[in-house]
Every structure is written in C-alpha cells, then in structure tokens.
C-alpha positions as a printed Julia matrix, in Angstrom:
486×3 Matrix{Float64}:
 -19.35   17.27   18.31
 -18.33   13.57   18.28
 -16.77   11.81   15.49
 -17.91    7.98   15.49
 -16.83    5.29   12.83
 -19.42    2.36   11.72
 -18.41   -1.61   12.82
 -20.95   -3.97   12.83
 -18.74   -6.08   14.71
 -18.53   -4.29   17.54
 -22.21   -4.2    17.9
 -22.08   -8.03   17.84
 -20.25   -8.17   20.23
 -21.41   -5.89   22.48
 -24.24   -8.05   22.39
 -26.84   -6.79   20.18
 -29.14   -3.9    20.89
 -31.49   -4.19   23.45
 -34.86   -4.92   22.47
 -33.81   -7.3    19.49
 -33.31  -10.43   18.75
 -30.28  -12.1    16.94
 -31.95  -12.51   14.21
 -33.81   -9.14   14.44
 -30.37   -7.58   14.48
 -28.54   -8.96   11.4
 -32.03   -8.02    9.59
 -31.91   -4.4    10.82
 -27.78   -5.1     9.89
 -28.39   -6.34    6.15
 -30.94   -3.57    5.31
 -29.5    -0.63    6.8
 -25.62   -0.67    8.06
 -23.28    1.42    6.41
 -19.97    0.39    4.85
 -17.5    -0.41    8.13
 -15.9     2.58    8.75
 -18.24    5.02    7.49
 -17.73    8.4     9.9
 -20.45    9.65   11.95
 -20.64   12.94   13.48
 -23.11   13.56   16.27
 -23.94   16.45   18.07
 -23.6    16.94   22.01
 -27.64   16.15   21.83
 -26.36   13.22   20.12
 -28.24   13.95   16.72
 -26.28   13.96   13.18
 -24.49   16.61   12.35
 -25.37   18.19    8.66
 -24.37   18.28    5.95
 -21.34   16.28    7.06
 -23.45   13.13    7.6
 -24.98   13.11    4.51
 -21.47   13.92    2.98
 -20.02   10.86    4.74
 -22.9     8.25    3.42
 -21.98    9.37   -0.23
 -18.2     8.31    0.3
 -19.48    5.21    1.52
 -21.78    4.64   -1.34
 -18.9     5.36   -3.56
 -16.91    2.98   -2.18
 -14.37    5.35   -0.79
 -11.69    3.17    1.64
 -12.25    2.98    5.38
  -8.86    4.97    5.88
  -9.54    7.79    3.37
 -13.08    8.2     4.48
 -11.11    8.72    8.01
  -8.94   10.84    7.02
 -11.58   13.12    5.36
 -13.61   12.83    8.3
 -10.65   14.45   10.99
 -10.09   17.29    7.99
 -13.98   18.21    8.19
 -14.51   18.15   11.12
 -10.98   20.83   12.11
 -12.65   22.81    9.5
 -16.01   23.38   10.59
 -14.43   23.82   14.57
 -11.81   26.21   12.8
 -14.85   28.4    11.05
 -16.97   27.96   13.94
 -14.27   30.09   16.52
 -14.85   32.71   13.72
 -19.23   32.72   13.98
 -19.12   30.6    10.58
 -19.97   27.74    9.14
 -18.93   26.02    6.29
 -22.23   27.99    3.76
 -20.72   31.2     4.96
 -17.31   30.86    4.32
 -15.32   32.58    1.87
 -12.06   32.59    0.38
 -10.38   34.14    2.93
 -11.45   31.92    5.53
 -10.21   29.0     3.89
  -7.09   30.17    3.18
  -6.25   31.17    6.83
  -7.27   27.74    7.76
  -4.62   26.32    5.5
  -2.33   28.9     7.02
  -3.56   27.78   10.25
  -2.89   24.08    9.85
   0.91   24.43    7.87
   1.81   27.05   10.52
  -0.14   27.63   13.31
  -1.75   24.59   14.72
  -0.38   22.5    17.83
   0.18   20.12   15.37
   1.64   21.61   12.25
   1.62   19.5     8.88
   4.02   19.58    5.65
   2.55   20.38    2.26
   1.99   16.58    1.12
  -0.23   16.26    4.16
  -2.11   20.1     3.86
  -2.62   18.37   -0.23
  -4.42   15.55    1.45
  -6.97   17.89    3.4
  -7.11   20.11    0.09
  -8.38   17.34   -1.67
 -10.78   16.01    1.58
 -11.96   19.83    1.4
 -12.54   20.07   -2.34
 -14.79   16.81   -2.3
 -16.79   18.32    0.37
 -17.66   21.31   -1.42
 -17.95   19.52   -4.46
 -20.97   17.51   -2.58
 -22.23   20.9    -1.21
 -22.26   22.48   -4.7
 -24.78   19.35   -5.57
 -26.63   19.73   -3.01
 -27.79   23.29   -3.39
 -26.03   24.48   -0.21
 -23.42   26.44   -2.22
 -23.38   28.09   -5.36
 -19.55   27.14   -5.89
 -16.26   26.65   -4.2
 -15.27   29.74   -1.85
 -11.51   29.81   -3.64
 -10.52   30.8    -7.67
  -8.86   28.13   -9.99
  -5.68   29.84  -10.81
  -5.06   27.35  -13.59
  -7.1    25.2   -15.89
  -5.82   21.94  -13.19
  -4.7    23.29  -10.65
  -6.58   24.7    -7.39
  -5.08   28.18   -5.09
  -5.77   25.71   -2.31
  -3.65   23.09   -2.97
   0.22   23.86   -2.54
   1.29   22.94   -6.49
   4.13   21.33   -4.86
   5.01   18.11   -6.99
   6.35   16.12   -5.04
   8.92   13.23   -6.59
   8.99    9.43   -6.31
  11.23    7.89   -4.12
  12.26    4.82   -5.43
  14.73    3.18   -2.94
  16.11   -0.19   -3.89
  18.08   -3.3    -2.81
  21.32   -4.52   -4.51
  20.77   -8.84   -5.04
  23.23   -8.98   -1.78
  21.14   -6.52    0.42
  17.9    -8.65   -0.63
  19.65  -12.08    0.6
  21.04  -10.03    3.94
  17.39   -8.5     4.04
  15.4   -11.75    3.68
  17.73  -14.64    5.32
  18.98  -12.42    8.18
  15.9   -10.27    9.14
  13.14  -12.3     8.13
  14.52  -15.34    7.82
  16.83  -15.37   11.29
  20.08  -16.93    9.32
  23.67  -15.77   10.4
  25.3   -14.02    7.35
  26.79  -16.84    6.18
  23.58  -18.5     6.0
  24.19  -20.5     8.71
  21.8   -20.93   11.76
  21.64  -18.48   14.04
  21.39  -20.01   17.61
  20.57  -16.51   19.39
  17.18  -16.21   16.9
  13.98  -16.33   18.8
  11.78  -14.76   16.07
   8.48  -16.62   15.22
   7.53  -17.72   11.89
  10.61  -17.2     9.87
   9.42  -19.22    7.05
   6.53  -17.22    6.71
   7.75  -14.03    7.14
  10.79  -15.25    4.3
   8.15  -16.18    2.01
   6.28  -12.98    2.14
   9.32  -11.25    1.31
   9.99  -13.45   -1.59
   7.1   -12.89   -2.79
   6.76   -9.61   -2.63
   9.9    -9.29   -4.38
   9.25  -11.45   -6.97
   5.33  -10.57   -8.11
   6.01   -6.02   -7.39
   2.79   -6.13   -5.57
   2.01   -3.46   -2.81
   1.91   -5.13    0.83
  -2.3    -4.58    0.64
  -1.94   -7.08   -1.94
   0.07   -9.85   -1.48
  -0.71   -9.53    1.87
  -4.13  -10.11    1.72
  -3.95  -13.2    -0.61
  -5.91  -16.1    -0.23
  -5.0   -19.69   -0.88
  -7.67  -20.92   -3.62
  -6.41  -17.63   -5.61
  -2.56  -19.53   -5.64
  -4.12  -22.49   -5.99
  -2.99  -24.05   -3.05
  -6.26  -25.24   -1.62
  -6.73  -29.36   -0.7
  -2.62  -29.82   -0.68
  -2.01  -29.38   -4.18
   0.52  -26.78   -5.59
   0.69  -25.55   -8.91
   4.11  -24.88  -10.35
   3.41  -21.04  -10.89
   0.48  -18.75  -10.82
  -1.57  -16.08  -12.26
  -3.79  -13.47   -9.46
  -6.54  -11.36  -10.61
  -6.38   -8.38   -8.48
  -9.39   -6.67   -7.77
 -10.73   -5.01   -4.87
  -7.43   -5.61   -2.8
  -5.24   -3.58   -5.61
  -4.63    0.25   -5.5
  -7.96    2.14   -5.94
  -9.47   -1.49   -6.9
  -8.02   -1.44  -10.79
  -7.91   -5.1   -11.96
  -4.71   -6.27  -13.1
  -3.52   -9.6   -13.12
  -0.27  -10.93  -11.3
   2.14  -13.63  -12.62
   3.63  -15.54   -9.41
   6.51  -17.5   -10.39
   8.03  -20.98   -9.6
  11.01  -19.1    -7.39
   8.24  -17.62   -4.54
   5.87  -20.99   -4.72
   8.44  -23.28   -3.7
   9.45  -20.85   -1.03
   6.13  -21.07    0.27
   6.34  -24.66    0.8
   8.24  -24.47    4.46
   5.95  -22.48    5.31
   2.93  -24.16    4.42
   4.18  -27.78    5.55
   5.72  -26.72    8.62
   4.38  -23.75   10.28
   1.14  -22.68    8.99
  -0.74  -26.02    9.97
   0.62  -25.64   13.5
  -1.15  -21.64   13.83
  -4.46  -23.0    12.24
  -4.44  -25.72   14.82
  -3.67  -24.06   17.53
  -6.22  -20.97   16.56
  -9.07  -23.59   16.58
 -10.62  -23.15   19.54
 -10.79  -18.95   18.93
 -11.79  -19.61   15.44
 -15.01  -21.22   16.67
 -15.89  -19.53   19.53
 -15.79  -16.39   17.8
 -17.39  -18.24   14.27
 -20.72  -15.9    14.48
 -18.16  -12.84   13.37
 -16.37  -14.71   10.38
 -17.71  -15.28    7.03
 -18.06  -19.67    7.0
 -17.55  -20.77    3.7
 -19.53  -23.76    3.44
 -18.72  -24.16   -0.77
 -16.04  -23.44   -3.63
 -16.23  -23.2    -6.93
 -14.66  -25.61   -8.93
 -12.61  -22.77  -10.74
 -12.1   -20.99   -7.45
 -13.56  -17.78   -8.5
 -16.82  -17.79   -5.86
 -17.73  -18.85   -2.57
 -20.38  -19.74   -1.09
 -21.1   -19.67    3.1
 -22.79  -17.93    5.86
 -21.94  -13.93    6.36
 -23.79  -12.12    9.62
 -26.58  -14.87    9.48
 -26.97  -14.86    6.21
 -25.84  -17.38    3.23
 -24.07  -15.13    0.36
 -21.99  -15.98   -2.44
 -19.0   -13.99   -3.14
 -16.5   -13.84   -6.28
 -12.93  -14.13   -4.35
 -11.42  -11.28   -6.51
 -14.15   -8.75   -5.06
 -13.62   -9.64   -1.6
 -12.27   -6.46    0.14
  -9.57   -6.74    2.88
 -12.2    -6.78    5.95
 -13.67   -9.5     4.65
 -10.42  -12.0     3.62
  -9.46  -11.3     7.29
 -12.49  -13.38    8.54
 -12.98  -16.09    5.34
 -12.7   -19.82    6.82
 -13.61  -22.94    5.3
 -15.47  -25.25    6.79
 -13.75  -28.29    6.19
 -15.54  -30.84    8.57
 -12.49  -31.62   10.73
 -12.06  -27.56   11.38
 -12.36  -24.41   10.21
  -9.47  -22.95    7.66
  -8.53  -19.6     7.49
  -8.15  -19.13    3.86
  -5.85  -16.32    4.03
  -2.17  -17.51    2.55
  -0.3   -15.35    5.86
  -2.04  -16.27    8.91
  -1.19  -15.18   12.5
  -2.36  -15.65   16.27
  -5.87  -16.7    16.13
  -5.79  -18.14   12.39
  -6.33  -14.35   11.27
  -4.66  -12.81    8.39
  -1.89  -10.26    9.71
  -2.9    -7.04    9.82
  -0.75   -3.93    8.24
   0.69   -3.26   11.95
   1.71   -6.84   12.4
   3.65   -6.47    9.09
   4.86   -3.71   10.35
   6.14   -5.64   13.85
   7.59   -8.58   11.62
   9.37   -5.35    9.47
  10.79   -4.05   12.51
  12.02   -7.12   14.32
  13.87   -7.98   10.82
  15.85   -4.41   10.72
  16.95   -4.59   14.48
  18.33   -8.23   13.41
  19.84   -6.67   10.3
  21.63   -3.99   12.45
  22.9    -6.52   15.4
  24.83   -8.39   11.86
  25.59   -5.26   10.61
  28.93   -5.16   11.82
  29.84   -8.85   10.22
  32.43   -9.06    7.36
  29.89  -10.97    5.15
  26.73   -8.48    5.65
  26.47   -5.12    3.01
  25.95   -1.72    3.31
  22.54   -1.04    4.65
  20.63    2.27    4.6
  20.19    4.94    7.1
  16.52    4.21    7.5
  14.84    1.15    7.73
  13.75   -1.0     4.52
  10.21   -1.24    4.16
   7.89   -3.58    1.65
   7.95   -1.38   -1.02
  10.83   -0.89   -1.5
  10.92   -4.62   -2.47
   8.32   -3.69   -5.43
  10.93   -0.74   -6.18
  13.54   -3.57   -6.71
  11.04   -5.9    -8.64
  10.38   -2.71  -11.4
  14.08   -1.76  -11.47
  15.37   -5.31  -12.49
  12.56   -5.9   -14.85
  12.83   -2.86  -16.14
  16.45   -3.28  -16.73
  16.26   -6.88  -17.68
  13.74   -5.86  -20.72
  15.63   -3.14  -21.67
  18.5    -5.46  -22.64
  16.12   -7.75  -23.94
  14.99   -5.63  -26.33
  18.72   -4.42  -27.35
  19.88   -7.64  -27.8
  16.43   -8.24  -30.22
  17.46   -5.55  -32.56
  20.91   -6.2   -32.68
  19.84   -9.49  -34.01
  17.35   -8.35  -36.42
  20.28   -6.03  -37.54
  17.41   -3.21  -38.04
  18.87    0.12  -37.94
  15.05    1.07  -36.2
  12.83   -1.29  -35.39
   8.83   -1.11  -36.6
   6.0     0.85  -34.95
   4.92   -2.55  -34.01
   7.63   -4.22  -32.54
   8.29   -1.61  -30.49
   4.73   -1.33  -29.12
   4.69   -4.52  -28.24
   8.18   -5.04  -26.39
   8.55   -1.24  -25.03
   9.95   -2.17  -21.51
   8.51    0.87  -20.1
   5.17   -0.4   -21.11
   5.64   -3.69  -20.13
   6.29   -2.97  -16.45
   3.44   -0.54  -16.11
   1.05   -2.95  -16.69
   3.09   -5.38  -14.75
   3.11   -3.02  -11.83
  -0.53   -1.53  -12.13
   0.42    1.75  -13.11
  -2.56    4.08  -13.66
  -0.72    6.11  -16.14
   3.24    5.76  -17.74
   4.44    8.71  -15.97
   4.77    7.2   -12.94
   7.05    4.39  -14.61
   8.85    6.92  -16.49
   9.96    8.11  -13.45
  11.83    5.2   -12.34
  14.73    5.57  -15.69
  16.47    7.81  -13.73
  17.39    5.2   -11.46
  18.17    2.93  -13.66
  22.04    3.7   -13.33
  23.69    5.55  -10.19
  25.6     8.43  -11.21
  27.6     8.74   -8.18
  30.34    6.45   -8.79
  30.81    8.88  -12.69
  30.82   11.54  -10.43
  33.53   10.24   -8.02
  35.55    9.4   -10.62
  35.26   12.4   -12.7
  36.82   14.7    -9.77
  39.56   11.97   -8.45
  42.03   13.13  -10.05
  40.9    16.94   -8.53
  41.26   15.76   -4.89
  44.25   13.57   -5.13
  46.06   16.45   -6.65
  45.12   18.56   -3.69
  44.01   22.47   -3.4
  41.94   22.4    -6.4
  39.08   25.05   -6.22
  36.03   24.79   -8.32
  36.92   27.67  -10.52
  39.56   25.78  -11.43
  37.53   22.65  -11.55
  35.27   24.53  -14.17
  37.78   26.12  -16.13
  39.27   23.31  -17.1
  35.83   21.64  -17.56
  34.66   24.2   -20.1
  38.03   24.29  -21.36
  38.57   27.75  -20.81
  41.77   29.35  -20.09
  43.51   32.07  -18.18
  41.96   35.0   -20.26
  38.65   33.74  -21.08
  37.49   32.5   -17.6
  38.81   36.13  -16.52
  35.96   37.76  -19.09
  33.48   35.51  -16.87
C-alpha cells in the first residue's frame, strides 16, 4: 500500500495531465478535487484501498484539517498492516486485537509513543469505526465502554495544562533581544545579522498583546487590521473564523500598543520583500488567488482562483488560501498577508519556527549580561506569549473587580454584576475557550507558591540538622509524646 495526499498545486505544476487542456484541467479541478490534503491510499495495482478511501473523503467533506486528516491517515494505515501480519483485517478484528496493537505501539514498536500520542490514534481509530459502524461493515466497535465517557482504548490519562509564562522583564529581553536584535540595554547590537527584526518584534507584540494562537495572528491579513491603501486605524477588532482553533468565531480586540509597533515594519521593511518578491509573484501568478476587487467593508473579495473568478468572505478564508491572496493593484501584485517572507508569501509555521529559534540562541549568547533575566531551561515558544496575555488579564480583572466592590461597599455583590464582570468569564471568551474549564485551570498560576514555600522552611535550614519529623512536629504542633503515638 501507498499513502498519497491531494495538492492541486502540484499537478499544476507538474504541468497538467496529459491529454488536457488548461482549461480542461481546472474544469476536471473545480468539479472533482478533493480538499488539499485529503489522504489517498492505493494499492500496489495502484487501485484505492477500501474502506479507508471512502473513510478519508468523509473527513474531507467534514472539513477535518489537512494535519489531522494526516495524522489519521499514518494511524490507519499501521493498523490495518498491524492486523494484516495476523491474517486480519480491520471487519475481523476483535477486542483483543486492538488492544495488542495499542500494546504494540506504547511498547513494542521501533518507534514507541507516550500516552498523549497512543490518545491521538485512539481517537483516529474510534472515528474510523465510527464510519464503519455507518456503513454496514461492522455491527459496533470491537472494544467495551468501561464508563458512560470514557473508552478501554483510550489511556484515561488526563493530562494537565502547562501554562508557562514570561515576567514583563523576560518579555522585553524576549522581544528586543531575540526578535528584535537589541543589546540588553536596548542599545544596538553591532554583531546582529538577523533579517526582519521589525517584523519578527511586531509579531511578538502582537501576539502578546491580542492571546491569539500563532495559526492566527499569523495568518492575518491586512484589510482585516485595516491597514489596506496606507491608512491605519488607531486599534482594531478581528473576526476569527476559519483560521481560529477548530474554526469557532470569536472576535479579537488589537490594541493601539501592537498597531503602532507594526508601523516599522510596514514603512520600512515589508515594502522592500513585496518588491523584491515581484518578479516570483508573477511568474508563478497562475497558482495564487488574484484579487481583482474589495469590498468596501473589507469583508469579501473578489478575483481569479485556479481559472476561475470567485468571491470569498476574508473571515472564511482558510490558511492555504491567505498564503497565496494578492491584490492586483495595477503597479504590482500585493501579498495581502500582514507577515510576509521570501517570495511575498506569508511565513509558514516552520519559518516561525526558524525566526523562534534564531531569537533563543540570541537570548542565550546575552544570557550571561548583568541586565538580561533568568530564562528557562527550554526554549520560549509563541504560546507561551498567549499564556502571559491570559495571566495578566486575568489578574488585572480580578483586581478590577475587587476594587469595584470595595467601592460599592457591598458585602456580596448581585447575581448580575457578577455575571457580567466574572474575570474568569471574561478571558474565556477573550481567549476562545470552548468551555471554562480550561480557563479555570490557569488560577493556579495566578500566584507562585515557591517563594511561601522557601520562606516557610528558612528558618529550618539556617538552623541546620533539622529532619522532617521534626519539621512536621512542630508544624502540627505536636510534641514529644504525641508525635511518639504516630
């Protein structure tokens, strides 16, 4: 078997298929062509494999991502190899079977995964059979529900959220230093030769100062900041859509502090990449989506996508296809993603990821300087910035809302009132929270206990020799006899 993943792209590229025309092609494209990314498995005869094809077309349909439909794909297809060494297939499995394959994969395989990684090919597994139960293939799944939620094939670990945050002087170190290629004492650093420090600052800023994940902000576009024709609006408001987490709309306030910080960047470097990107930008025009017309309110676009004139609302525009929007302007085409890079494209995840990595080994060379802070083992990466954005705010309404009642003099405020002003509320919608728990979560970080802790035993240390019985003792305030009867 061979695994295969849909890209129309490539096929334009590769020149068409033989027998049709250009225009043939982007016919055959438009009626037929699967979401990009959509697996294929084919046979060594090079004929679809079933039921897996079939199962693939329905994620696609349902709008599953590109990477998750990927990462179900690898899962099904180590299954059905797995059950076929046995004589099986995936009708004729049982219980058993799929339990040794779990075994197989956590303990066994060449390449052994952790339990948060064996969840993610539970959960490719259980959609499968899910589609097979729909189908008629299979009466049911081959394993028991042990509980009213939760599966015998997934591990019922819960796993914790790590919410790692900066201190205000690790986010100036972090954003001047890495990103920004300053000295610590924010003056310029002659050894720098980074590229695009005001963009890369800017990103960070605003990432900070908005909480959205890097698949957001990074993936903006300028009529959506309203920063198209050389105007700039004071502050902003983004409607989310199709870029945000599992495509819930949610709308983002951008303040004054990140839009001014986008001004270096937008009057000194980005100009220079979109000029020198012209000549790739239109000999490669027949792959990008030319935007020939904007609405008024910037919430559609018109143009010409694979040969064909579509309009588009902005906010439904998935990632793939704000990495290839350019205006046709008349004097060039402009990208109109906010973060461009070589070419005039939109940086990609693993570009991020370079710019990331170039800012931590800068971080470390400084690291040594009187004026730089502590920095972490590991390196920082964007979300922890979003960490930082729900921590303050969280903090900052908290205190808000204490220094409300104190006011009011209420001994408890009304149903109402607190409704409205709950902090905990506030960021979850703020961050795009499915469900409160998950901003519950970050209270307990709200204050480090560590330094209580420290200074609760000081006094134990400096004294010298004591043991933790004696620690305790005096702790429960217990003496000689009674912590004998323990």
């Amino acid at each position: 078997m061979q695994l295969f993943f849909t890209d129309v792209q490539k096929v334009r590229k590769a020149g068409g298929v033989a027998g049709l025309s250009a225009s043939e092609l982007s016919g055959v494209l438009a009626k037929h062509a699967l979401a990009a990314g959509t697996p294929v498995l084919l046979s060594e005869s090079m004929w679809p494999v079933e039921p897996l094809c079939s199962w693939f077309r329905e994620l696609a349909l349902n709008r599953r991502s590109a990477k998750t439909m990927r990462a179900y794909a690898y899962t099904a297809v180590m299954l059905m190899r797995f059950l076929g060494a046995r004589g099986l297939d995936l009708a004729s499995a049982i219980e058993p079977d799929i339990q040794d394959f779990r075994r197989w994969r956590l303990d066994d395989a060449e390449d052994t995964v952790g339990e948060a990684a064996w969840d993610r090919d539970a959960a490719a597994i259980g959609s499968l059979y899910d589609f097979l139960v729909r189908q008629g293939i299979v009466e049911h799944r081959p394993w028991r529900t042990t509980t009213r939620r939760q599966r015998s094939l997934s591990s019922g670990t819960r796993r914790d959220l790590r919410v790692r945050h900066m201190e205000l002087e690790q986010y100036l170190y972090c954003r001047d230093v890495g990103f920004g290629g300053l000295a610590p004492d924010a003056s310029l650093d002659v050894r720098f030769r980074g590229w695009r420090p005001h963009r890369n600052r800017a990103a960070c800023e605003l990432a900070l100062l908005t909480g959205m994940r890097i698949q957001e902000w990074s993936t903006l576009l300028l009529p959506e900041l309203g920063l198209l024709g050389g105007t700039r609006q004071r502050s902003a408001e983004v409607e989310l859509g199709a870029c945000a987490k599992f495509g819930h709309h949610r709308s983002v306030y951008v303040p004054a502090d990140a839009m001014e910080l986008l001004d270096p960047y937008l009057l000194l470097e980005r100009p220079e990449i979109v000029a020198k990107a012209q000549g790739t930008l239109r000999r490669g025009h027949r792959d990008l989506f030319v935007i020939t017309r904007l609405e008024a309110d910037g919430a559609k676009v018109h143009g010409v996508l694979e040969d064909r004139t579509v309009t588009r609302s902005i906010r439904g525009m998935d990632p793939e296809l704000r990495r290839i929007a350019v205006l046709e302007t008349g004097d060039g085409l402009e990208p109109l993603a906010l973060f461009v890079g070589l070419g005039g494209r939109m940086l990609t995840a693993s570009g991020w990821d370079r710019v990331r990595w170039a800012a931590w080994e800068r971080m470390k060379a400084w690291a040594a300087s009187e004026a730089a802070p502590e920095l972490p083992r590991r390196c920082w990466v964007y979300h922890d910035l979003r960490h930082t954005f729900a921590l303050r705010l969280l903090i900052y309404l908290t205190r808000l809302a204490l220094d409300d009642g104190q006011q009011q003099q209420l001994p408890m405020s009304t149903l109402l009132d607190h409704m409205s002003a709950n902090p905990l509320l506030q960021v979850q919608r703020r961050l795009g929270h499915a469900t409160p728990a998950t901003t519950y979560r970050y209270i307990r970080y709200l204050k480090d206990p560590m330094p209580e802790v420290d200074a609760a035993f000081r006094g134990w240390t400096v004294a010298g020799g004591a043991s933790y019985a004696d620690i305790a003792r005096q702790l429960m305030n217990l003496g000689d006899g009674d912590a004998s009867q323990g």
